[in-house]
C-alpha positions as CSV (number, residue, x, y, z in Angstrom):
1,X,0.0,0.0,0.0
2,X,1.5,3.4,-0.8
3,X,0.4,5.0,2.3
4,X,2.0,2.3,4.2
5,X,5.3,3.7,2.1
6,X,4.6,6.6,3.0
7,X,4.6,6.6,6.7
8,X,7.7,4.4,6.5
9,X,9.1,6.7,4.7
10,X,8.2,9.5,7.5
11,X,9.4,7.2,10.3
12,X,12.9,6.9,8.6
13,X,12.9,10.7,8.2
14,X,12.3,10.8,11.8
15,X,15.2,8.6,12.7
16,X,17.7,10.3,10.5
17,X,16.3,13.8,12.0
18,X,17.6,12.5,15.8
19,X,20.7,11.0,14.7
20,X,21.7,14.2,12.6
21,X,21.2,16.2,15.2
22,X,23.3,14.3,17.8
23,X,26.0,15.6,15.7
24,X,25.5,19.1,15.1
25,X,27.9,20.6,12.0
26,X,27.1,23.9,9.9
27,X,26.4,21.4,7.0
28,X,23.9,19.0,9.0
29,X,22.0,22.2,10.2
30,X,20.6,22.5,6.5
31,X,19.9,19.1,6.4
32,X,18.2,19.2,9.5
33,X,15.7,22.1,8.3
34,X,14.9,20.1,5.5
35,X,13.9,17.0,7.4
36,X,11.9,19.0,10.1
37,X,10.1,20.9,7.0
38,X,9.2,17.5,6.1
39,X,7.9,16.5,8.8
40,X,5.4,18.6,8.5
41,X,4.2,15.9,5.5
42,X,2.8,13.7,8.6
43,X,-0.3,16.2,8.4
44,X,-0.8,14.5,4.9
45,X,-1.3,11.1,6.9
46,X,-4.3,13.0,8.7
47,X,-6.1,13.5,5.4
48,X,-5.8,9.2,4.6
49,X,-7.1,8.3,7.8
50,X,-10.3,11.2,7.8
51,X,-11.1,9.6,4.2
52,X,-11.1,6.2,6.0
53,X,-13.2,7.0,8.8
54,X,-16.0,9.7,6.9
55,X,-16.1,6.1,4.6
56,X,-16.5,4.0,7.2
57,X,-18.9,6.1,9.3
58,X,-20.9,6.5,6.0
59,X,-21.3,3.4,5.0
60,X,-19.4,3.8,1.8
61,X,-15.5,1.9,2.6
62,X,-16.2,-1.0,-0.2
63,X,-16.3,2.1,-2.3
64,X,-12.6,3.3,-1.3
65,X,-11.3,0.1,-2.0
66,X,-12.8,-0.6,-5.1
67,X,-11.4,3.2,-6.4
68,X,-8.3,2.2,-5.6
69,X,-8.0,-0.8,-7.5
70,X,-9.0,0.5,-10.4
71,X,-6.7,3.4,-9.8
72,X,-4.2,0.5,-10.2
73,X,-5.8,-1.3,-12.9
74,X,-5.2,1.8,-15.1
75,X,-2.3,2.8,-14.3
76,X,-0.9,-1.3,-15.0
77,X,-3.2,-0.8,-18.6
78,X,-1.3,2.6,-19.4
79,X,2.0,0.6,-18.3
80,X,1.1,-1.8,-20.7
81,X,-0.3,0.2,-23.8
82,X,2.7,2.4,-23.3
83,X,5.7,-0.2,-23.0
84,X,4.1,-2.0,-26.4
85,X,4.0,1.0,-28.3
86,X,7.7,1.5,-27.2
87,X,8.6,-1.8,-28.3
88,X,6.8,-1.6,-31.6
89,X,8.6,1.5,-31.9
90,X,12.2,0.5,-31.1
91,X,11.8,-2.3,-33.9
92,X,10.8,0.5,-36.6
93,X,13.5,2.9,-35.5
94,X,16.2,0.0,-35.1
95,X,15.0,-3.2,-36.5
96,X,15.3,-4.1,-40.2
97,X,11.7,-4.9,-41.7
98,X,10.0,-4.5,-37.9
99,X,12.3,-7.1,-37.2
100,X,14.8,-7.5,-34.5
101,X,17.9,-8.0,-36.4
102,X,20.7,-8.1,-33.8
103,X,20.7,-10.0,-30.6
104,X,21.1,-6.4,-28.4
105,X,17.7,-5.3,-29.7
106,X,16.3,-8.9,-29.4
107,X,17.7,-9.1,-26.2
108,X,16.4,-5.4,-24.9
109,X,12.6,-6.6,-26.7
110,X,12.2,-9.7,-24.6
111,X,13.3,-7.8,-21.2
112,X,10.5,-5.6,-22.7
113,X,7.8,-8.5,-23.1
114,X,9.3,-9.6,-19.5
115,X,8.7,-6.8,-18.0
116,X,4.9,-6.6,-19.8
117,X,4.0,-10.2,-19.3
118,X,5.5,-9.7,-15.3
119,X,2.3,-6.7,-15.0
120,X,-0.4,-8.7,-16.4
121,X,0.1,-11.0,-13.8
């Protein structure tokens, strides 16, 4: 889950923020204004866990889950579209006939179809 990420992401921030300052150099103080600036991002975990609860209070939490599914469905099927149309494209640009004709570009079109099959799954 990305907001599961993203609070990870905040707890690390936290734990560099206390070890930096432990050691307090002119070039760590600018670090350390950056990390406490983003702490301020925890506020952004506030706005996950309101939508949670107004969906749950309301009756309505299927319907966050279901959005967010095929929030990920689209973005795998623009993943998809995209990364064919790329391969389709590197055998015009490079390929002889819309052929692979050397084992580089054979080699980077099956990481491709890899990489494409790997998402539909």
């Amino acid at each position: 889950d990305a907001w599961n990420v993203f609070d990870f992401s905040l707890v690390v921030l936290g734990i560099v923020t206390i070890t930096t300052s432990v050691g307090h150099t002119a070039q760590s103080a600018r670090a350390i204004k950056v990390l406490k600036i983003l702490r301020a991002m925890r506020l952004l975990r506030l706005i996950r866990i309101t939508q949670v609860l107004m969906a749950r209070w309301a009756g309505t939490a299927n319907q966050i889950v279901v959005a967010e599914h095929m929030q990920k469905f689209d973005i795998l099927y623009h993943f998809i579209c995209s990364r064919m149309k790329a391969q389709q494209d590197m055998l015009q640009y490079f390929g002889r006939r819309h052929k692979a004709n050397t084992p580089e570009l054979a080699r980077c079109l099956l990481q491709s179809q890899i990489t494409v099959y790997t998402a539909m799954v």
